[in-house]
VEXVO-954685 format. One record per residue: residue number from 1; residue in one letter; chain; x, y, z of N, C-alpha, C in turn. Coordinates in nm, 3 decimals. Last residue first. Example, Ala and Ser with C-alpha at 12.3 -4.5 7.8 and 13.67 -1.06 7.14 Angstrom:
BEGIN
k=2	r=S	c=A	nx=1.285	ny=-0.225	nz=0.708	cax=1.367	cay=-0.106	caz=0.714	cx=1.290	cy=0.003	cz=0.787
k=1	r=A	c=A	nx=1.319	ny=-0.569	nz=0.780	cax=1.230	cay=-0.450	caz=0.780	cx=1.320	cy=-0.330	cz=0.780
# end
This chain:
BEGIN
k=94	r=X	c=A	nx=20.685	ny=-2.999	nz=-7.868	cax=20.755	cay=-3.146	caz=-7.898	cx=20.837	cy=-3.154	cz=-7.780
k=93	r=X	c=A	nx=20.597	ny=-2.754	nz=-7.809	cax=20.481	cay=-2.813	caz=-7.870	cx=20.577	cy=-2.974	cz=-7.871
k=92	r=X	c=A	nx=20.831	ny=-2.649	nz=-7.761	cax=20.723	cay=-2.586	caz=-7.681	cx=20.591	cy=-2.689	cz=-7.677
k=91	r=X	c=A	nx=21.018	ny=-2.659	nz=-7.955	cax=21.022	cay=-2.685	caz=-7.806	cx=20.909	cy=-2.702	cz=-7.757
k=90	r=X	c=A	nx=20.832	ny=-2.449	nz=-8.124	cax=20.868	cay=-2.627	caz=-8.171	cx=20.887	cy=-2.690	cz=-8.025
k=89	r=X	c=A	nx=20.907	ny=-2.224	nz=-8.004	cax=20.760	cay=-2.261	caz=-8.007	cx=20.782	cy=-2.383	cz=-8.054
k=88	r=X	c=A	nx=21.187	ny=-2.199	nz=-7.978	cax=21.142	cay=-2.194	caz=-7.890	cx=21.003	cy=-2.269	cz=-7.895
k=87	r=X	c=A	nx=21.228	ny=-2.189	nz=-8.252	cax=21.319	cay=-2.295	caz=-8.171	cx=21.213	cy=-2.316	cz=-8.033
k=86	r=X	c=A	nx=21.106	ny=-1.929	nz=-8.338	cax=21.040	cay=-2.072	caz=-8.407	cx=21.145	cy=-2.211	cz=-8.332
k=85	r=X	c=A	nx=21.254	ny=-1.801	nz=-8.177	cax=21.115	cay=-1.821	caz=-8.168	cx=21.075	cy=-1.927	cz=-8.217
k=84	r=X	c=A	nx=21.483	ny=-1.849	nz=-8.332	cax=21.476	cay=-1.843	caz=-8.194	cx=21.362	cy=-1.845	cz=-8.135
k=83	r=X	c=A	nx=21.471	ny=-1.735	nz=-8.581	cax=21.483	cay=-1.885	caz=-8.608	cx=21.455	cy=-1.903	cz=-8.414
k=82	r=X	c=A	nx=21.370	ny=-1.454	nz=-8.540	cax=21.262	cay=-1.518	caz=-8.606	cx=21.290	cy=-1.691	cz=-8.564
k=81	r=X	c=A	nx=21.638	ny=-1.361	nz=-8.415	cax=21.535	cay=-1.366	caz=-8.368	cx=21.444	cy=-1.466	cz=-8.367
k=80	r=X	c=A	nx=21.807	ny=-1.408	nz=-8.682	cax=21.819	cay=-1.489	caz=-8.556	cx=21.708	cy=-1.503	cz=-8.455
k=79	r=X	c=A	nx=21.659	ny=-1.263	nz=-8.849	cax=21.683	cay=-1.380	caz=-8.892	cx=21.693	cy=-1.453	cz=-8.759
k=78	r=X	c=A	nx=21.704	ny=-1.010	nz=-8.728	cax=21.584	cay=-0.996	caz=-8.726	cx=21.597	cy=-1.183	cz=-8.750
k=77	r=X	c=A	nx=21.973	ny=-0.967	nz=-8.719	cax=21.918	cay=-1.000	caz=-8.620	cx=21.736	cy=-1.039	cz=-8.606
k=76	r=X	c=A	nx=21.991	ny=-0.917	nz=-8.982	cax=22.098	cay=-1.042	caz=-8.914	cx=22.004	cy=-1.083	cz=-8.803
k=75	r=X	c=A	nx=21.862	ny=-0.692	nz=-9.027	cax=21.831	cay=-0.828	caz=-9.086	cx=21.896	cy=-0.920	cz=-9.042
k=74	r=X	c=A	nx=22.064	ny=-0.493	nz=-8.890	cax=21.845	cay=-0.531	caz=-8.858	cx=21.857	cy=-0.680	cz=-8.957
k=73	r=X	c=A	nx=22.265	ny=-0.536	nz=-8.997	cax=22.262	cay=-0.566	caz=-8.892	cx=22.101	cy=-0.567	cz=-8.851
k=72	r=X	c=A	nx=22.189	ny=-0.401	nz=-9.269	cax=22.249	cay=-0.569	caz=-9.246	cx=22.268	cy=-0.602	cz=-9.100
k=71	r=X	c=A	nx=22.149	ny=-0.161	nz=-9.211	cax=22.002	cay=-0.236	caz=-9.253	cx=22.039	cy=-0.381	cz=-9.261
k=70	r=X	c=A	nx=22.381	ny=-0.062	nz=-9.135	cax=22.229	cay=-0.079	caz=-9.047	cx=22.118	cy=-0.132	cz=-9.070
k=69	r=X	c=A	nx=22.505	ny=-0.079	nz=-9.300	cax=22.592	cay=-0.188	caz=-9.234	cx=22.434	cy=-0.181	cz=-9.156
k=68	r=X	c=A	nx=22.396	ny=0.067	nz=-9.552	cax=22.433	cay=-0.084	caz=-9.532	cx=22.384	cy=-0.137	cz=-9.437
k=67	r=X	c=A	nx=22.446	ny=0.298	nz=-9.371	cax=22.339	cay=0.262	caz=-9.414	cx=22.299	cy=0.142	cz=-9.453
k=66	r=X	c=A	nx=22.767	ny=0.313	nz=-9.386	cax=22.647	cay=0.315	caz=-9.280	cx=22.535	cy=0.270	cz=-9.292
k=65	r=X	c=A	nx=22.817	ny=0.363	nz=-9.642	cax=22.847	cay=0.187	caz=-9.534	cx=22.772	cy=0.214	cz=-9.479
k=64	r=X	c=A	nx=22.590	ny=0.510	nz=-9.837	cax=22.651	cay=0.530	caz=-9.804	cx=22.670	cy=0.345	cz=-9.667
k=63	r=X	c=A	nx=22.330	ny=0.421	nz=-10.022	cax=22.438	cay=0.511	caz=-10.089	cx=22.544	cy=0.549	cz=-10.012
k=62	r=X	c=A	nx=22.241	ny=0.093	nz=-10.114	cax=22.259	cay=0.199	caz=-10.038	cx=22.351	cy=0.329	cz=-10.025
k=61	r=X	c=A	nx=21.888	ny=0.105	nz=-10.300	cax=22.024	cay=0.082	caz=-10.266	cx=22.108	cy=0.151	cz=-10.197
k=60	r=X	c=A	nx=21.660	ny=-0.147	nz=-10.350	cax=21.670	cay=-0.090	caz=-10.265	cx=21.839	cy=-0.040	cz=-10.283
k=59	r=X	c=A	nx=21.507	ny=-0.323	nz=-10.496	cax=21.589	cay=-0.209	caz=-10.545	cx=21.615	cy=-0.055	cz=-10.471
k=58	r=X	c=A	nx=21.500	ny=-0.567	nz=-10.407	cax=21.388	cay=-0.513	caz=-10.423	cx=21.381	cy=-0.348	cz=-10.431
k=57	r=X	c=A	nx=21.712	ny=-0.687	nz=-10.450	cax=21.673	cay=-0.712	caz=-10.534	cx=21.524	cy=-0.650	cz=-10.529
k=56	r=X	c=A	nx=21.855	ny=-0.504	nz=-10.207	cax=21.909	cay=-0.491	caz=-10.365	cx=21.790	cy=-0.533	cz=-10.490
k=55	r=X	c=A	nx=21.733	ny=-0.632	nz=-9.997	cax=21.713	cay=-0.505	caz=-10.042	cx=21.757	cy=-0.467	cz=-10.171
k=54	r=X	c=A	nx=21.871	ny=-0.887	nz=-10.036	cax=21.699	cay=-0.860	caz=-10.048	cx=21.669	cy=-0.755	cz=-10.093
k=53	r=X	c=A	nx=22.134	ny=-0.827	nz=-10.001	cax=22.070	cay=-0.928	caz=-10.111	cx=21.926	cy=-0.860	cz=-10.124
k=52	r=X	c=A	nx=22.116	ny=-0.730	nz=-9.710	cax=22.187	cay=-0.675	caz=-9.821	cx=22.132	cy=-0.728	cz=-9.981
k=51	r=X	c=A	nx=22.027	ny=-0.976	nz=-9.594	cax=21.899	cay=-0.807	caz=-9.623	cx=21.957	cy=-0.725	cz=-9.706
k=50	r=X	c=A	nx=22.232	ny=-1.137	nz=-9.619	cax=22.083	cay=-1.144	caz=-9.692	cx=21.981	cy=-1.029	cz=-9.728
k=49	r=X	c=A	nx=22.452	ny=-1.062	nz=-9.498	cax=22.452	cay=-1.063	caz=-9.592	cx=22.278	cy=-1.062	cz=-9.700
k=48	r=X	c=A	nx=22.296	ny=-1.109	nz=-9.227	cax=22.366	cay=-0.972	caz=-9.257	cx=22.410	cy=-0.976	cz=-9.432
k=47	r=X	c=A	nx=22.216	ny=-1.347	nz=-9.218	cax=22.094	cay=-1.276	caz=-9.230	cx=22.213	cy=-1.140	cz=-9.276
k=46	r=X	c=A	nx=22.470	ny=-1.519	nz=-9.252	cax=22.354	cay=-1.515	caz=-9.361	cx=22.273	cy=-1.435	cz=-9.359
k=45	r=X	c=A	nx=22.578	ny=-1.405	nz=-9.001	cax=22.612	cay=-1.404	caz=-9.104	cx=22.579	cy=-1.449	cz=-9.246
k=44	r=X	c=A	nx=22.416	ny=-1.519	nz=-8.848	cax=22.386	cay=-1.404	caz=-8.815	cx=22.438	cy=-1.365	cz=-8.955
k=43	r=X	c=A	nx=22.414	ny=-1.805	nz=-8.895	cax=22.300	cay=-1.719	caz=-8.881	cx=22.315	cy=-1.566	cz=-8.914
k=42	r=X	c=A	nx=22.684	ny=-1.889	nz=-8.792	cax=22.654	cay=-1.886	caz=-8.913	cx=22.502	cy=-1.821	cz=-8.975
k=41	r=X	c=A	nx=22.647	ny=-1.765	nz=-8.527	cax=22.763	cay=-1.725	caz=-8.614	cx=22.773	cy=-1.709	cz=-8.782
k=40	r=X	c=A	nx=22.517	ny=-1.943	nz=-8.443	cax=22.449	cay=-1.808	caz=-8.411	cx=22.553	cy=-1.734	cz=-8.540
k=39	r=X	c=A	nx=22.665	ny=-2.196	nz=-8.482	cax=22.532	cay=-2.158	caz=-8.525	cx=22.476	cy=-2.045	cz=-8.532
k=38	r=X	c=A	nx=22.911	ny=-2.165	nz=-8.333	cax=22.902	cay=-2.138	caz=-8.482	cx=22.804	cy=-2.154	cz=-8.528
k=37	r=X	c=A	nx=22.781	ny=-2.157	nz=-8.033	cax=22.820	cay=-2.058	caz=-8.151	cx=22.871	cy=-2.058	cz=-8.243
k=36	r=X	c=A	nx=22.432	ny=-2.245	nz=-8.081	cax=22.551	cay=-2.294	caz=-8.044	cx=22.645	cy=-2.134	cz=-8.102
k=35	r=X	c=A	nx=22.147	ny=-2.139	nz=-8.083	cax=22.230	cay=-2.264	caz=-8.185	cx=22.394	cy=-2.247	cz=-8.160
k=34	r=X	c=A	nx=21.950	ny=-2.071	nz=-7.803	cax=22.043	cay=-2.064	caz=-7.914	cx=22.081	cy=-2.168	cz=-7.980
k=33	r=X	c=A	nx=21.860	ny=-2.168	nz=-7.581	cax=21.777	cay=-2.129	caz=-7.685	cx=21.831	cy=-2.118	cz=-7.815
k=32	r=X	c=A	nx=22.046	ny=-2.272	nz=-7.364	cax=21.966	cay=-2.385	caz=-7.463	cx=21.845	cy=-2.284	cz=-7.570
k=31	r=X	c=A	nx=22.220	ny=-1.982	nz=-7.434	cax=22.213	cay=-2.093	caz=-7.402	cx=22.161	cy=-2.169	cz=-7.472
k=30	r=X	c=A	nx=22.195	ny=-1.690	nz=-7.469	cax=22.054	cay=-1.728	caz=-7.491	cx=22.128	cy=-1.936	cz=-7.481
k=29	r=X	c=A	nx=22.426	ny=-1.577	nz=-7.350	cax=22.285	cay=-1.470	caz=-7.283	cx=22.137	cy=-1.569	cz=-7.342
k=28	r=X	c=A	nx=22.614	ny=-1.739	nz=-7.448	cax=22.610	cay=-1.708	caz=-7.311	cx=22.469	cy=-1.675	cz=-7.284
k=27	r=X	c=A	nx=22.579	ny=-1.671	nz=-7.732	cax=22.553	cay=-1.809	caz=-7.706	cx=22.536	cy=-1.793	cz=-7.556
k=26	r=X	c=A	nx=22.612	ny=-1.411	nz=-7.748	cax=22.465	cay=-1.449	caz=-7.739	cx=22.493	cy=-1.590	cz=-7.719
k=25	r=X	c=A	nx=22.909	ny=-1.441	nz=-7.718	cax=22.833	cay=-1.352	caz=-7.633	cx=22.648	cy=-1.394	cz=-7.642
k=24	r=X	c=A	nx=22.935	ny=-1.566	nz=-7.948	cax=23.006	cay=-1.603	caz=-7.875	cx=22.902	cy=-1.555	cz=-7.705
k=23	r=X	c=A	nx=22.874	ny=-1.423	nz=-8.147	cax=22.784	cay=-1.526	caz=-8.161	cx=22.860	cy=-1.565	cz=-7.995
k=22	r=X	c=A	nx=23.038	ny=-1.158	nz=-8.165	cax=22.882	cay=-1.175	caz=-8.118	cx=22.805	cy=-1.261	cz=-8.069
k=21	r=X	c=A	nx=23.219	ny=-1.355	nz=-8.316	cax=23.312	cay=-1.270	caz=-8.165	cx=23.141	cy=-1.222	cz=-8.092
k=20	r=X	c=A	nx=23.134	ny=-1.412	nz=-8.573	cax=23.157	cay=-1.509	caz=-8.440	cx=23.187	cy=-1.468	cz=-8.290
k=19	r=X	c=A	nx=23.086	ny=-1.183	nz=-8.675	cax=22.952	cay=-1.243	caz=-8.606	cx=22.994	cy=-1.331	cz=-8.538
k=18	r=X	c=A	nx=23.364	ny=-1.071	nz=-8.647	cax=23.253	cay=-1.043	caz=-8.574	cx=23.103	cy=-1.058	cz=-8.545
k=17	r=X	c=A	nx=23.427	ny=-1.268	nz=-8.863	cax=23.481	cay=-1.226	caz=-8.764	cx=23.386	cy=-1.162	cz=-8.627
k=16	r=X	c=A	nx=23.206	ny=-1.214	nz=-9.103	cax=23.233	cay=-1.344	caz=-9.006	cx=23.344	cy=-1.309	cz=-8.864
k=15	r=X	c=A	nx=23.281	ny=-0.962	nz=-9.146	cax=23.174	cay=-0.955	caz=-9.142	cx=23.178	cy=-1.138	cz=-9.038
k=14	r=X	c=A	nx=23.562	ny=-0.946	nz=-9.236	cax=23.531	cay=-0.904	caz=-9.094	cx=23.397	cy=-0.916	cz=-9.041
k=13	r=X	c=A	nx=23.505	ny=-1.154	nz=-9.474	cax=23.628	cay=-1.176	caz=-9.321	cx=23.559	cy=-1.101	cz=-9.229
k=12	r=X	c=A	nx=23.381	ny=-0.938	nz=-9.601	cax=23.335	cay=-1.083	caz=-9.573	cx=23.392	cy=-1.092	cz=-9.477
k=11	r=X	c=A	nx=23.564	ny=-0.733	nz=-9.630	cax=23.421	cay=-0.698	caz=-9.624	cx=23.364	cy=-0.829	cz=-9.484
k=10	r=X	c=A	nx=23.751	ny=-0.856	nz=-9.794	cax=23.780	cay=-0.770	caz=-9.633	cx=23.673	cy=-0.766	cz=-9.601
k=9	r=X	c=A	nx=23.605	ny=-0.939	nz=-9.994	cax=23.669	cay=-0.987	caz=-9.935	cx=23.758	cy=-0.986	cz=-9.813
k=8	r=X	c=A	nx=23.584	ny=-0.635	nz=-10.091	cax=23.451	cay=-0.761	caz=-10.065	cx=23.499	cy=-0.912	cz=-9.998
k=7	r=X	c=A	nx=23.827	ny=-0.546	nz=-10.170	cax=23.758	cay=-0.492	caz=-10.023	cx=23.610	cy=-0.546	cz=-10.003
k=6	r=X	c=A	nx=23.873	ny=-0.702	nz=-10.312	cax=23.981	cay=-0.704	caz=-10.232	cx=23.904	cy=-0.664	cz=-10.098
k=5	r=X	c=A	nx=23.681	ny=-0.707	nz=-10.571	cax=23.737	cay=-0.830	caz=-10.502	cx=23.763	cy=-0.819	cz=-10.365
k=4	r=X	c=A	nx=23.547	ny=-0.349	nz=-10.534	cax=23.640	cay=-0.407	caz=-10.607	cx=23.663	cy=-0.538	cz=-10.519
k=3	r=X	c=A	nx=23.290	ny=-0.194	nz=-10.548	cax=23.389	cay=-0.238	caz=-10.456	cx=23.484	cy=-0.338	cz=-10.530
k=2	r=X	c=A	nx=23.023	ny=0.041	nz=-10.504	cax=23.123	cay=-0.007	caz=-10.605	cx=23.201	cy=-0.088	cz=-10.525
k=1	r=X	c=A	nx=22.709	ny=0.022	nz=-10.399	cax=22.845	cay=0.068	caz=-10.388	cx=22.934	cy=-0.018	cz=-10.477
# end
């Protein structure tokens, strides 16, 4: 998608906005499993930007937000997941 500074920069904001307003809520539901909430916050918001990244460079592209926003929300969460397991199984073993 095309986007000009202004609305990649609205983009961003709301994209942190609401991983913190999320991160807030999973810090409650996952506690000592979680990374706090500007950890979950800053997570979630690398993985949502990242599958965006990934998929691009594996020329993937998307032709409509929706489609985006669903394949950046599977990767946000798929990231948090993955680091939550691997929190858990380290715990587990140390």
């Amino acid at each position: 998608m095309r986007l000009d500074a202004s609305w990649l920069i609205m983009a961003a904001v709301t994209v942190v906005l609401l991983a913190y307003l999320f991160s807030i809520a999973l810090n409650a539901l996952l506690r000592d499993a979680g990374f706090g909430v500007l950890g979950n916050a800053a997570i979630v918001t690398l993985g949502f930007f990242g599958a965006i990244q990934g998929a691009n460079l594996y020329g993937i592209r998307f032709d409509t937000l929706l489609d985006a926003a669903l394949a950046s929300l599977g990767g946000a969460f798929v990231l948090l997941l993955a680091l939550v397991f691997a929190k858990l199984g380290l715990a587990r073993f140390f």
